[in-house]
mmCIF file of the N, C-alpha and C atoms, coordinates in Angstrom:
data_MODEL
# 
_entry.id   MODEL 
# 
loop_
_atom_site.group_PDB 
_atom_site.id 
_atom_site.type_symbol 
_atom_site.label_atom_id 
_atom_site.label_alt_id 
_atom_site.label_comp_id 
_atom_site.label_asym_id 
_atom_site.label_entity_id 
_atom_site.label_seq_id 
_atom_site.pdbx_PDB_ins_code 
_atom_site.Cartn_x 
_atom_site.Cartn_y 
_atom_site.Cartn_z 
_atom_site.occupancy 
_atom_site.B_iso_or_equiv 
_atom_site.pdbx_formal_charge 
_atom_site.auth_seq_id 
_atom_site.auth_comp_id 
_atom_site.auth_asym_id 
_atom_site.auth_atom_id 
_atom_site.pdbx_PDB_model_num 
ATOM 1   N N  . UNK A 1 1  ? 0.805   -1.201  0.000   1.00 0.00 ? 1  UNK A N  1 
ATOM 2   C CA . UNK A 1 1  ? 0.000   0.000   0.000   1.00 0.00 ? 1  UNK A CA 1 
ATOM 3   C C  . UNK A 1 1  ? 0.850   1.269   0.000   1.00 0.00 ? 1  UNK A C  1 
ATOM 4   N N  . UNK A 1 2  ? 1.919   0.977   0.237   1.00 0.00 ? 2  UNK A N  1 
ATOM 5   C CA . UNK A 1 2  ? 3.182   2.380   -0.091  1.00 0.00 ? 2  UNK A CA 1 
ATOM 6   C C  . UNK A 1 2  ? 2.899   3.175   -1.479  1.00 0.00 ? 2  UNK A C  1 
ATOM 7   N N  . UNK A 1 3  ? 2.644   2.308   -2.077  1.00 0.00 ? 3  UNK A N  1 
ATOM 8   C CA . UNK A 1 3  ? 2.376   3.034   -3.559  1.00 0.00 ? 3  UNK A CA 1 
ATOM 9   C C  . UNK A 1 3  ? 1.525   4.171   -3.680  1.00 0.00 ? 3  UNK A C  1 
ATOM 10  N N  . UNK A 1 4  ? 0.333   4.142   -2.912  1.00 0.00 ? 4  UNK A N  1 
ATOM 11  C CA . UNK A 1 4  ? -0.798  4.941   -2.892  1.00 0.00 ? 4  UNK A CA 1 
ATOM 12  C C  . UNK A 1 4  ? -0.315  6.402   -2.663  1.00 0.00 ? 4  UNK A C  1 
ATOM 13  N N  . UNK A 1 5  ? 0.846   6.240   -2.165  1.00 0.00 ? 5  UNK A N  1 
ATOM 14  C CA . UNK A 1 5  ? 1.464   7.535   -1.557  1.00 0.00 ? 5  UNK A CA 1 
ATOM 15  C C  . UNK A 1 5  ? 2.935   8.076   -2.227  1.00 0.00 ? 5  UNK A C  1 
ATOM 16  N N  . UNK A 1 6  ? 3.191   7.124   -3.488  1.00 0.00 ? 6  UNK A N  1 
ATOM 17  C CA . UNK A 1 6  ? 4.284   8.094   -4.224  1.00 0.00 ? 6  UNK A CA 1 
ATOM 18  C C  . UNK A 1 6  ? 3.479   8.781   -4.878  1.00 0.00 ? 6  UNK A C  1 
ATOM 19  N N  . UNK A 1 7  ? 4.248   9.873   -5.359  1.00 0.00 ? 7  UNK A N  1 
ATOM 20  C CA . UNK A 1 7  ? 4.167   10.792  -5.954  1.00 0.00 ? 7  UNK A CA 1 
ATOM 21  C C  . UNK A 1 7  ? 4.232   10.598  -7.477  1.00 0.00 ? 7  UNK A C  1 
ATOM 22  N N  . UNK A 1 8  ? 4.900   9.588   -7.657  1.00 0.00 ? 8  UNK A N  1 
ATOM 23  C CA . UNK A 1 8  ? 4.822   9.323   -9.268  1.00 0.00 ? 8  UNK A CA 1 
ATOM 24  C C  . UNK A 1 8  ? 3.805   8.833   -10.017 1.00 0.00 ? 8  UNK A C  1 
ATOM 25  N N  . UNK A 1 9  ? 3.123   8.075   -9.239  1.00 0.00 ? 9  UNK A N  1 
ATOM 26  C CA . UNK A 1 9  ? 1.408   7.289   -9.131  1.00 0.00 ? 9  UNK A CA 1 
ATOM 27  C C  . UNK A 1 9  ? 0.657   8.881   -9.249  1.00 0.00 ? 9  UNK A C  1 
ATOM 28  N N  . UNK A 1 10 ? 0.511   9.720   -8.319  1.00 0.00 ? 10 UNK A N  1 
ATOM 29  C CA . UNK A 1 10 ? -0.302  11.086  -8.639  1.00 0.00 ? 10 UNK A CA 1 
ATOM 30  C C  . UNK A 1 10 ? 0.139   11.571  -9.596  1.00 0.00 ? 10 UNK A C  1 
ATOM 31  N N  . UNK A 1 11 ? 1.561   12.356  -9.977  1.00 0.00 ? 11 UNK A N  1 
ATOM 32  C CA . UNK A 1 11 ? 1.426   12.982  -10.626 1.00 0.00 ? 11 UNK A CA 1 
ATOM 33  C C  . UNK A 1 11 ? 1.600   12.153  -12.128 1.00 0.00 ? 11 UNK A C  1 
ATOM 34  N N  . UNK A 1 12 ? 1.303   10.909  -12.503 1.00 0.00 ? 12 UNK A N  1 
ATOM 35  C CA . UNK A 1 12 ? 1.242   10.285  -13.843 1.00 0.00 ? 12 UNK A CA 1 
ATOM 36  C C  . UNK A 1 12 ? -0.246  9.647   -13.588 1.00 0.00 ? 12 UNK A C  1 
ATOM 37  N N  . UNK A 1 13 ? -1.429  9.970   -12.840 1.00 0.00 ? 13 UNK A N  1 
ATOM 38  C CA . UNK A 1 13 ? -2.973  10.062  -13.166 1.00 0.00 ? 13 UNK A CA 1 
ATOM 39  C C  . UNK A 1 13 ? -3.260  11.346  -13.415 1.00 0.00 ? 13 UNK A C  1 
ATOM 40  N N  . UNK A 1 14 ? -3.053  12.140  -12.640 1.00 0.00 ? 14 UNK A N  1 
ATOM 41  C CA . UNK A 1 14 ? -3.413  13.720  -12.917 1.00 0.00 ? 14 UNK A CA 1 
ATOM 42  C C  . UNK A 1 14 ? -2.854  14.079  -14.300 1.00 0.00 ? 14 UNK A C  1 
ATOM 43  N N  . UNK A 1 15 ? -1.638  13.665  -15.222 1.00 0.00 ? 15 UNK A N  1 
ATOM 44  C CA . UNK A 1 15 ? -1.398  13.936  -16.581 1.00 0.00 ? 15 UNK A CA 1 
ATOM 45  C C  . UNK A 1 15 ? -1.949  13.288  -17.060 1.00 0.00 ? 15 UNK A C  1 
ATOM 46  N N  . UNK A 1 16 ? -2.033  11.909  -16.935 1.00 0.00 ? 16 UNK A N  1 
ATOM 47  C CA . UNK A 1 16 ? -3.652  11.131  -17.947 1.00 0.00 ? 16 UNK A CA 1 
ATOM 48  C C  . UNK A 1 16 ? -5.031  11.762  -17.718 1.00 0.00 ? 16 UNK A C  1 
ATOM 49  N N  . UNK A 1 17 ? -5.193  12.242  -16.953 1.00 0.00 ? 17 UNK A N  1 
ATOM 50  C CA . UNK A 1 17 ? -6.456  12.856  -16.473 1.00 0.00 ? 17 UNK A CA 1 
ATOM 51  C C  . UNK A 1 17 ? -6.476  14.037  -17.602 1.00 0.00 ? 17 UNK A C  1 
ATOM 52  N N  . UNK A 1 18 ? -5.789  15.034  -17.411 1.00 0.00 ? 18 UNK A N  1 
ATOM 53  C CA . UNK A 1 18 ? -5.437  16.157  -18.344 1.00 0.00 ? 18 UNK A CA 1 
ATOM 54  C C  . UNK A 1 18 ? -5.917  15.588  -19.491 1.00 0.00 ? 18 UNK A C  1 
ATOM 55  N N  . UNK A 1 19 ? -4.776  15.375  -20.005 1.00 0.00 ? 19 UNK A N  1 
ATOM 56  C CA . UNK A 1 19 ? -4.986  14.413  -21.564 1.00 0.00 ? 19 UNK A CA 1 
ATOM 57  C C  . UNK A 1 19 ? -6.223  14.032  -22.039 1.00 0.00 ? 19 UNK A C  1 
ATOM 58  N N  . UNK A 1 20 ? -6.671  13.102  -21.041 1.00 0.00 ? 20 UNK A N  1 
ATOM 59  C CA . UNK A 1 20 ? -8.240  12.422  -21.693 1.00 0.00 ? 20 UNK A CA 1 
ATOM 60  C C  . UNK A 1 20 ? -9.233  13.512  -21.430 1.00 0.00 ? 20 UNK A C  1 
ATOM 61  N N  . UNK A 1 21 ? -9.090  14.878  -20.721 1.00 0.00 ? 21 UNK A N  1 
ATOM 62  C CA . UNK A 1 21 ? -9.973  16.143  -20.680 1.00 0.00 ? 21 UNK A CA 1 
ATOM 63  C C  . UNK A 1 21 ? -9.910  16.552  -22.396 1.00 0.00 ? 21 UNK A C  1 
ATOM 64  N N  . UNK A 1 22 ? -9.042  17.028  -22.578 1.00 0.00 ? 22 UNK A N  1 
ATOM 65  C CA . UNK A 1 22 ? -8.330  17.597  -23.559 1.00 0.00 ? 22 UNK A CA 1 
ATOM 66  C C  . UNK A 1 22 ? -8.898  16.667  -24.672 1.00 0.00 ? 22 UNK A C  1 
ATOM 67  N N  . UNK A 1 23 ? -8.619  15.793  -24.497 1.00 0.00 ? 23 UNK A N  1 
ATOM 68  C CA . UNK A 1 23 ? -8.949  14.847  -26.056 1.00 0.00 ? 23 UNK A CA 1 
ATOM 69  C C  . UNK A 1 23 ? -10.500 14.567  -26.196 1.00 0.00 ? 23 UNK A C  1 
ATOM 70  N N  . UNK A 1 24 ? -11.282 14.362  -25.194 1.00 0.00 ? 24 UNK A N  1 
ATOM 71  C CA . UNK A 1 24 ? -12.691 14.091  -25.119 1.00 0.00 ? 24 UNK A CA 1 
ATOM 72  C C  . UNK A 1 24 ? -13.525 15.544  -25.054 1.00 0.00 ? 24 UNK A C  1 
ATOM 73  N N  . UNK A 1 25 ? -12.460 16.422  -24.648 1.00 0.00 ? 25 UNK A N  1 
ATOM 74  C CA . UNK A 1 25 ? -13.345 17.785  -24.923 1.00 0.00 ? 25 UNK A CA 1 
ATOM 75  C C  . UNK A 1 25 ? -13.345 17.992  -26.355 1.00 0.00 ? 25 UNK A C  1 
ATOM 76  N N  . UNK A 1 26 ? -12.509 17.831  -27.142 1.00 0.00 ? 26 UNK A N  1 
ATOM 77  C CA . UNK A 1 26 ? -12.201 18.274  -29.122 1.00 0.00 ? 26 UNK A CA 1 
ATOM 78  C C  . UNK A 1 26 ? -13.354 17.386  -29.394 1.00 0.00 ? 26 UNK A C  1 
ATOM 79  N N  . UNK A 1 27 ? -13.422 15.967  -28.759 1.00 0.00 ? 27 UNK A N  1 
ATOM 80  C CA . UNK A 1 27 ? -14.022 14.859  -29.391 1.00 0.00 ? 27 UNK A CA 1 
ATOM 81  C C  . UNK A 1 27 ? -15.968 15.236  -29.672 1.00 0.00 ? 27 UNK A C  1 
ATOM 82  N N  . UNK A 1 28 ? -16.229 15.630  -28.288 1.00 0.00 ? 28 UNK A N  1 
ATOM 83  C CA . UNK A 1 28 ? -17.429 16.262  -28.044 1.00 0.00 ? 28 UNK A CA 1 
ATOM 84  C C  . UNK A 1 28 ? -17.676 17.523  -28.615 1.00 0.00 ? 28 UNK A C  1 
ATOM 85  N N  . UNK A 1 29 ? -16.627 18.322  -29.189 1.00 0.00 ? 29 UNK A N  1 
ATOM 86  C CA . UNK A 1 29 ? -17.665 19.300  -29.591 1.00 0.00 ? 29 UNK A CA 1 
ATOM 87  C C  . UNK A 1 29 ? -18.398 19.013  -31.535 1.00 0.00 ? 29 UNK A C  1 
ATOM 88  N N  . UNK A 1 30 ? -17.976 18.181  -31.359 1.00 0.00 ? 30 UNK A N  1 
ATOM 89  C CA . UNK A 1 30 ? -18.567 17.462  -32.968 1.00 0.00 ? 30 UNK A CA 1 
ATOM 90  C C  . UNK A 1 30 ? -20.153 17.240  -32.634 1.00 0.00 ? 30 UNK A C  1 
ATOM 91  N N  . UNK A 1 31 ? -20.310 17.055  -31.269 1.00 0.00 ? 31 UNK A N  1 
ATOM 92  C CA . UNK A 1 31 ? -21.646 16.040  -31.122 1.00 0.00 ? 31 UNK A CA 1 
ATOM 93  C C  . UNK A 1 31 ? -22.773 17.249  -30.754 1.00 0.00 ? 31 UNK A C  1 
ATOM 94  N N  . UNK A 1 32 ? -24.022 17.425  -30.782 1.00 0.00 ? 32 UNK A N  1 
ATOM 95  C CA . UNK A 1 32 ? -25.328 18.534  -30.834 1.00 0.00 ? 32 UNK A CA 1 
ATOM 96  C C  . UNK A 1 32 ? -25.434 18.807  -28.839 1.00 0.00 ? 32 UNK A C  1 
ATOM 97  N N  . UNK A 1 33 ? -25.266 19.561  -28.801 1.00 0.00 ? 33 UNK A N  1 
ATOM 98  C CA . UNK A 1 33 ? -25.247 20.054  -27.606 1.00 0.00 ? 33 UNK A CA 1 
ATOM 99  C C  . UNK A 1 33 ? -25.644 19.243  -25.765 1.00 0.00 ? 33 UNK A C  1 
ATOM 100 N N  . UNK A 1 34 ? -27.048 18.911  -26.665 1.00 0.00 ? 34 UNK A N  1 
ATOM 101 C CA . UNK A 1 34 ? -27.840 17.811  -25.501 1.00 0.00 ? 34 UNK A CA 1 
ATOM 102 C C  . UNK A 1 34 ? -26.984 16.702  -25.406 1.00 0.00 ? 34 UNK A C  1 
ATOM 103 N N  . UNK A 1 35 ? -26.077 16.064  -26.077 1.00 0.00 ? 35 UNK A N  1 
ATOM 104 C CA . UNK A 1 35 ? -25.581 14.967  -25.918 1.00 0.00 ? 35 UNK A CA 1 
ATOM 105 C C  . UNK A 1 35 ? -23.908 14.952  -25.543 1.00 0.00 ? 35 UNK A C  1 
ATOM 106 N N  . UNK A 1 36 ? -23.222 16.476  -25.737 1.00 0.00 ? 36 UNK A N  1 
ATOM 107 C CA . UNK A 1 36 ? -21.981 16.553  -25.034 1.00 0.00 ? 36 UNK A CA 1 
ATOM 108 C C  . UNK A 1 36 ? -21.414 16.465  -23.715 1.00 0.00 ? 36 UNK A C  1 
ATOM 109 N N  . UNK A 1 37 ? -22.318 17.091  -22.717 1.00 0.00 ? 37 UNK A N  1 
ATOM 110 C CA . UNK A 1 37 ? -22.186 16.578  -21.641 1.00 0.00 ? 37 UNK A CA 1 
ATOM 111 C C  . UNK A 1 37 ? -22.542 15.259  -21.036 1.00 0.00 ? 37 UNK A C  1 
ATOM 112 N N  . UNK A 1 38 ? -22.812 14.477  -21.396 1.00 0.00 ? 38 UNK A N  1 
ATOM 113 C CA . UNK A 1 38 ? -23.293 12.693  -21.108 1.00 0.00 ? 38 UNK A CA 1 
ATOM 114 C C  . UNK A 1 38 ? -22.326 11.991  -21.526 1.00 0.00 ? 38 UNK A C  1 
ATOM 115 N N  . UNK A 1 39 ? -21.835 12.659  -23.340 1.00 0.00 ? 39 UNK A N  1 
ATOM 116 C CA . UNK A 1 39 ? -20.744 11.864  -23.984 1.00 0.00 ? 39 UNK A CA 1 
ATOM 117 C C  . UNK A 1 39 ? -19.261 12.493  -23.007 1.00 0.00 ? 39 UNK A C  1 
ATOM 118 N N  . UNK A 1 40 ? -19.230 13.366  -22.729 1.00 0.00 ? 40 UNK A N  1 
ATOM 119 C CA . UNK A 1 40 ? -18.316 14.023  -21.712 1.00 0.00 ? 40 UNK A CA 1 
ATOM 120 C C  . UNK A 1 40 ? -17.932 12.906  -20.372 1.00 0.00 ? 40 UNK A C  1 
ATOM 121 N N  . UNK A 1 41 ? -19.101 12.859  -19.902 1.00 0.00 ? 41 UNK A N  1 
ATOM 122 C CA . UNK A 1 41 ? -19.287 12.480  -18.284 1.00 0.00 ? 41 UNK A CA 1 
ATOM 123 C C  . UNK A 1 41 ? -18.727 10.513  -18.788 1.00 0.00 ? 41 UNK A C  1 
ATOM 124 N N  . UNK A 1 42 ? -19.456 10.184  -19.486 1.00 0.00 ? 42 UNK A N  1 
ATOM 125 C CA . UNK A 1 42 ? -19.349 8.714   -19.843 1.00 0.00 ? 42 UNK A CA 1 
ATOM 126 C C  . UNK A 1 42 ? -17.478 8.480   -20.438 1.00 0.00 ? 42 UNK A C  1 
ATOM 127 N N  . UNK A 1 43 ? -17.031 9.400   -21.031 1.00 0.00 ? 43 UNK A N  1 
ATOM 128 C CA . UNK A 1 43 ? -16.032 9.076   -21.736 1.00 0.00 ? 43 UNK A CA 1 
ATOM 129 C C  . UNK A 1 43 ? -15.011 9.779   -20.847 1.00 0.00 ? 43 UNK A C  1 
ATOM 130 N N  . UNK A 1 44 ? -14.941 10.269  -19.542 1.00 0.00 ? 44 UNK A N  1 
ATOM 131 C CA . UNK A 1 44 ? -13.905 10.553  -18.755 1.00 0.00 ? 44 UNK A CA 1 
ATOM 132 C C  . UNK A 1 44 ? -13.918 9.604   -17.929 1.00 0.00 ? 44 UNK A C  1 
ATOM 133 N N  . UNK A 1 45 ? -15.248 8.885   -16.746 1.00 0.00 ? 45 UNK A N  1 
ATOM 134 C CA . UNK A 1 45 ? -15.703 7.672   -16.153 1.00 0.00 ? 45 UNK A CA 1 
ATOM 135 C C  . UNK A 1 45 ? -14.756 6.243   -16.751 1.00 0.00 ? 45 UNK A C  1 
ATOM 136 N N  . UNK A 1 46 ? -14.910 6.421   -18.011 1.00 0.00 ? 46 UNK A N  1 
ATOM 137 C CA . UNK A 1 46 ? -14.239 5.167   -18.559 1.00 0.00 ? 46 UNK A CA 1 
ATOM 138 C C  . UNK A 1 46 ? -12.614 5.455   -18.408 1.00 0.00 ? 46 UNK A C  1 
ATOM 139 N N  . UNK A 1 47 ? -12.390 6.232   -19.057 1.00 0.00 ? 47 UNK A N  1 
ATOM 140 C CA . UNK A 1 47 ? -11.014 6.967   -18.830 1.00 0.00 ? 47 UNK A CA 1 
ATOM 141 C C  . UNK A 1 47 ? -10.304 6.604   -17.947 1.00 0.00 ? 47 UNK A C  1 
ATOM 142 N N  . UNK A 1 48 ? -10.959 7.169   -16.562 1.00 0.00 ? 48 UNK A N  1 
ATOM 143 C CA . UNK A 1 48 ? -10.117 6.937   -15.700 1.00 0.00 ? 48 UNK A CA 1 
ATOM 144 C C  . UNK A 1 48 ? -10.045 6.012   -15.234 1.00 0.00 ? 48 UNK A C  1 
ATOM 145 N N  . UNK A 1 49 ? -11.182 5.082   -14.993 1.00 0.00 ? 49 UNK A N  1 
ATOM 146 C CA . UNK A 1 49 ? -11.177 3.356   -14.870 1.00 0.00 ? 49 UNK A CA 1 
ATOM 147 C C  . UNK A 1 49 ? -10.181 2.811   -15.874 1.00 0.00 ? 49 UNK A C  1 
ATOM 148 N N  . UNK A 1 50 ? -10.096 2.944   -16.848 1.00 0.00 ? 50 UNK A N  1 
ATOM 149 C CA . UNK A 1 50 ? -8.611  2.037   -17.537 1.00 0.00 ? 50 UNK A CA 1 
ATOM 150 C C  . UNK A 1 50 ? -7.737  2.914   -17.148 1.00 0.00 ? 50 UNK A C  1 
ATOM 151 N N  . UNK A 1 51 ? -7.324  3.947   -16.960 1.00 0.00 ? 51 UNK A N  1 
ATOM 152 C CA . UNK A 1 51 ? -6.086  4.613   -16.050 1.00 0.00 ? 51 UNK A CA 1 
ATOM 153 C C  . UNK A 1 51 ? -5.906  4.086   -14.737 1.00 0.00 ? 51 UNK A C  1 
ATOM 154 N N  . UNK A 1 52 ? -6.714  3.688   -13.988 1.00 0.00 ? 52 UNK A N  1 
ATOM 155 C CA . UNK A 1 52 ? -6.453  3.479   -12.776 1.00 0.00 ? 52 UNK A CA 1 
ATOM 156 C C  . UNK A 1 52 ? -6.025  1.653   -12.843 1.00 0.00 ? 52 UNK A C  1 
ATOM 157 N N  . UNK A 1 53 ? -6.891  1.200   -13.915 1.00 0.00 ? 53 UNK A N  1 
ATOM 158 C CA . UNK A 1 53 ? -6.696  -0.260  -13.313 1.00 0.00 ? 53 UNK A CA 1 
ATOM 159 C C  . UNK A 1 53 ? -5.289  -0.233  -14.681 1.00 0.00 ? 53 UNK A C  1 
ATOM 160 N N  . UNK A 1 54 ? -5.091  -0.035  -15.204 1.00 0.00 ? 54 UNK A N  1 
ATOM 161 C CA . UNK A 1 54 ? -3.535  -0.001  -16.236 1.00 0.00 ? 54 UNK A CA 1 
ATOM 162 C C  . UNK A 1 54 ? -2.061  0.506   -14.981 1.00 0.00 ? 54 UNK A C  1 
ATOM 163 N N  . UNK A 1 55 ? -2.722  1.372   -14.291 1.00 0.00 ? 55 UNK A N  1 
ATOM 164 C CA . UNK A 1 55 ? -1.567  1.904   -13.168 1.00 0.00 ? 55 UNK A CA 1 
ATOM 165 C C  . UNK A 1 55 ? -1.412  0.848   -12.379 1.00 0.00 ? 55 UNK A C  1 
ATOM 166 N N  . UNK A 1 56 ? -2.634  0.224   -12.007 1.00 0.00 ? 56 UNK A N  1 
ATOM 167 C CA . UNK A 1 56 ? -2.191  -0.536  -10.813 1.00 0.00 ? 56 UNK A CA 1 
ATOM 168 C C  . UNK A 1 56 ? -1.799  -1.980  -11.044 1.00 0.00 ? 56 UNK A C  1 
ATOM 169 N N  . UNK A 1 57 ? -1.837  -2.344  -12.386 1.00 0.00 ? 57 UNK A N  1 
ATOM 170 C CA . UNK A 1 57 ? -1.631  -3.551  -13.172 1.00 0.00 ? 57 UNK A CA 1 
ATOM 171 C C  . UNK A 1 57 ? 0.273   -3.346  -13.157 1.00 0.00 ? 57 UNK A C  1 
ATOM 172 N N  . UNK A 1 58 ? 0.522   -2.270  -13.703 1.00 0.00 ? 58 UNK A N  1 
ATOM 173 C CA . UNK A 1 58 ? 2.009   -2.396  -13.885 1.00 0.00 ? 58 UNK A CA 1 
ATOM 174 C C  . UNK A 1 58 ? 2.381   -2.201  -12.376 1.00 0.00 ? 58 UNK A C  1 
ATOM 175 N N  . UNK A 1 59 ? 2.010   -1.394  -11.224 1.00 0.00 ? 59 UNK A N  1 
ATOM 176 C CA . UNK A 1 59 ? 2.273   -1.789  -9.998  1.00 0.00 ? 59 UNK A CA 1 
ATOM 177 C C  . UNK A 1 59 ? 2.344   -3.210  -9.860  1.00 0.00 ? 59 UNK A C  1 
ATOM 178 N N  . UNK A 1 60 ? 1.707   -4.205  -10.127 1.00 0.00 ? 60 UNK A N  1 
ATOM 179 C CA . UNK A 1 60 ? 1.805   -5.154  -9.716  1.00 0.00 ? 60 UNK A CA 1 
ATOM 180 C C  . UNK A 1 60 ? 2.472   -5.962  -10.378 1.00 0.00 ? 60 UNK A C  1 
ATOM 181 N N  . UNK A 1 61 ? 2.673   -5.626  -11.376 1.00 0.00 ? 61 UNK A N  1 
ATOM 182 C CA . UNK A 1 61 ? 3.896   -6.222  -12.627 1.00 0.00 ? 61 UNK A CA 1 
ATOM 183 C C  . UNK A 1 61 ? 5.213   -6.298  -12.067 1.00 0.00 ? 61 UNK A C  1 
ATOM 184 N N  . UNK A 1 62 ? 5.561   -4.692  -11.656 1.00 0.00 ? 62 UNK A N  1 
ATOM 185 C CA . UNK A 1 62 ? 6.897   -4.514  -10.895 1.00 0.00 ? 62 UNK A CA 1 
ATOM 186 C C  . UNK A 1 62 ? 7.233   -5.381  -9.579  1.00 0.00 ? 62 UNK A C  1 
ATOM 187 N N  . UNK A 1 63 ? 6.405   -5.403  -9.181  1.00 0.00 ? 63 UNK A N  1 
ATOM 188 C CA . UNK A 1 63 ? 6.490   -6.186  -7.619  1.00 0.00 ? 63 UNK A CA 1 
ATOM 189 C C  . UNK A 1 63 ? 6.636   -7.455  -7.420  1.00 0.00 ? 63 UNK A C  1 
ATOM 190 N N  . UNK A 1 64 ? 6.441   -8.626  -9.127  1.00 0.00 ? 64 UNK A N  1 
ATOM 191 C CA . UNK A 1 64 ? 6.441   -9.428  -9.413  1.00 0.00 ? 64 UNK A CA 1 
ATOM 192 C C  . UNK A 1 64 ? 7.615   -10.232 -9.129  1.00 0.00 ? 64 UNK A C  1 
ATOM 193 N N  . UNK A 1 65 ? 8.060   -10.933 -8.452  1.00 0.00 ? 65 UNK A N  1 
ATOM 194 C CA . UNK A 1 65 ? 9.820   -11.590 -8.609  1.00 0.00 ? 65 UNK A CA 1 
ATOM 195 C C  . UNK A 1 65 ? 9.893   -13.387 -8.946  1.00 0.00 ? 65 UNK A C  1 
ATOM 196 N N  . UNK A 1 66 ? 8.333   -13.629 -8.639  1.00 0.00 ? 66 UNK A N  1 
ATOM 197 C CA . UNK A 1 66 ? 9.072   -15.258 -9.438  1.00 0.00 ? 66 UNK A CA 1 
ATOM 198 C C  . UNK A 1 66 ? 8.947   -15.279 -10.893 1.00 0.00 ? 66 UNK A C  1 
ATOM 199 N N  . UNK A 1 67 ? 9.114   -16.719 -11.824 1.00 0.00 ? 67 UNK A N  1 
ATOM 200 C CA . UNK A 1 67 ? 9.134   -16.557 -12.787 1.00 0.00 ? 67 UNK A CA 1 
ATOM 201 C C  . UNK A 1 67 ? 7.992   -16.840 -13.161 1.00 0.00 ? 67 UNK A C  1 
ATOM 202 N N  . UNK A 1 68 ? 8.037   -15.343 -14.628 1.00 0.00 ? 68 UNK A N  1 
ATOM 203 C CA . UNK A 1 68 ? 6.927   -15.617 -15.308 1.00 0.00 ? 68 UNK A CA 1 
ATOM 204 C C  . UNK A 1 68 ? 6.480   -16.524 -16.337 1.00 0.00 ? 68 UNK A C  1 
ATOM 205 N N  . UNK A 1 69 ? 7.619   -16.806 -17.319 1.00 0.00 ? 69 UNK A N  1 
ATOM 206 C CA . UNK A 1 69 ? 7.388   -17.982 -18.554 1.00 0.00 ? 69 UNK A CA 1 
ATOM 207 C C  . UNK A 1 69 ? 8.761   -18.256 -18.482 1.00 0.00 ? 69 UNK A C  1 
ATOM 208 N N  . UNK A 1 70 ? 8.783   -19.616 -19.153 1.00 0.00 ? 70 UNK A N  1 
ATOM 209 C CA . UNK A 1 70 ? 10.083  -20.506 -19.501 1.00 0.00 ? 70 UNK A CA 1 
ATOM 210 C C  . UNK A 1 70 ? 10.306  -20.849 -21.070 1.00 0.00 ? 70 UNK A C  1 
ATOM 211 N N  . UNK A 1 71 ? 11.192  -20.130 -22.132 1.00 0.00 ? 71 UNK A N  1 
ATOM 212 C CA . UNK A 1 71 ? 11.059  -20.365 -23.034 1.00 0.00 ? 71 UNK A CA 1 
ATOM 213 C C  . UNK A 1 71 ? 12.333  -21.087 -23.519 1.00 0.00 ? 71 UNK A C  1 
ATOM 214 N N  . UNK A 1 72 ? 12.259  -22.507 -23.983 1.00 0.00 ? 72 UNK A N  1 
ATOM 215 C CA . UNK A 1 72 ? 13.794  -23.315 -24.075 1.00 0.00 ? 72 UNK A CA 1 
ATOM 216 C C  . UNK A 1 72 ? 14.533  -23.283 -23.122 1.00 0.00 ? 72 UNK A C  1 
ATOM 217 N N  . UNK A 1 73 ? 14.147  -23.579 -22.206 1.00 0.00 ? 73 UNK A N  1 
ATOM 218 C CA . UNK A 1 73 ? 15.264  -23.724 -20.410 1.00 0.00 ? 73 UNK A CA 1 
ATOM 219 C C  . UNK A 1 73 ? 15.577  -22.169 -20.246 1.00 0.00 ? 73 UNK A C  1 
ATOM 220 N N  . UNK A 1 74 ? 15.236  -21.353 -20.975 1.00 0.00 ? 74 UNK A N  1 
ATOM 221 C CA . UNK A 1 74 ? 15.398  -20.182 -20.557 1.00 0.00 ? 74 UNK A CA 1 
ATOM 222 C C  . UNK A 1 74 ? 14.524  -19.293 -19.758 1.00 0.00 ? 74 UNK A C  1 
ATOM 223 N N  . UNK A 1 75 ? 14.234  -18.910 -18.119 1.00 0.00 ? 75 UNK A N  1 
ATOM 224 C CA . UNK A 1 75 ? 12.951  -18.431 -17.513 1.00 0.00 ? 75 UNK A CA 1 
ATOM 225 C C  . UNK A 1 75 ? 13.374  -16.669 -17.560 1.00 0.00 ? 75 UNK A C  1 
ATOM 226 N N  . UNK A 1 76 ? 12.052  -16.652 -17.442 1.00 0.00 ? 76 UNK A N  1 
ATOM 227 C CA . UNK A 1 76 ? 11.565  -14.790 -17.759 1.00 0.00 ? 76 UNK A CA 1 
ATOM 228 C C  . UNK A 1 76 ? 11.638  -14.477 -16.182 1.00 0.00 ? 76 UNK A C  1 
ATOM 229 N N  . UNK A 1 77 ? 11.854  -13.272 -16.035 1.00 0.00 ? 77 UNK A N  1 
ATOM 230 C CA . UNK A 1 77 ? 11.113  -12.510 -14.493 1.00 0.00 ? 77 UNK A CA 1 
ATOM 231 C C  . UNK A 1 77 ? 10.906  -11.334 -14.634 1.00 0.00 ? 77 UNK A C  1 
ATOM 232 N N  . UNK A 1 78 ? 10.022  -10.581 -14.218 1.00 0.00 ? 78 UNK A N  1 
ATOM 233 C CA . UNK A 1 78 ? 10.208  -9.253  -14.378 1.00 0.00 ? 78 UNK A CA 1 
ATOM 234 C C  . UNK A 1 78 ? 11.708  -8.139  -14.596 1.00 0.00 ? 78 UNK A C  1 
ATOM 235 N N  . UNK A 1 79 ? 12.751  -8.971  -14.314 1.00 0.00 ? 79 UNK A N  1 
ATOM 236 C CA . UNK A 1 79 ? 13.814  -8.200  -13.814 1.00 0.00 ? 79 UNK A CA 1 
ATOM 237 C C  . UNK A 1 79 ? 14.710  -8.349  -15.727 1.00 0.00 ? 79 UNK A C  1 
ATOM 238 N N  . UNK A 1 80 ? 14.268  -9.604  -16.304 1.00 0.00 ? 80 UNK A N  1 
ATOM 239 C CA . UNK A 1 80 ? 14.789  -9.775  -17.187 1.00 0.00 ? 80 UNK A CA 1 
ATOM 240 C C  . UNK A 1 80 ? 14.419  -8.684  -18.477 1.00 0.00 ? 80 UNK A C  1 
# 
């Protein structure tokens, strides 16, 4: 649970956060008014759910130390 509290974890959601503002705001203004804010609200919601679970996937990638695959007597680990 240390993780929750670097700083590199915040400040690399808060720049995906940015980003998917930025890109879903251009995206929405194509769409008729009544439907930008919903397509807004729905397409940042998603956003940050694959940001958050992609962050915490490679957290757990890193933290990984046995082996992952064995290819020809040769084994993988994260470290490789």
């Amino acid at each position: 649970m240390d993780f929750l509290f670097s700083y590199e974890l915040w400040a690399a959601l808060v720049t995906l956060t940015t980003l998917e503002i930025i890109l879903i705001s251009v995206l929405t203004n194509k769409l008729p008014p009544k439907q930008r804010v919903r397509a807004c609200i729905v397409g940042l919601s998603v956003a940050m759910l694959a940001r958050i679970m992609l962050l915490f996937s490679i957290i757990w990638l890193m933290q990984l130390t046995d082996i992952l695959f064995t290819i020809a007597e040769r084994a993988f680990s994260r470290k490789d």
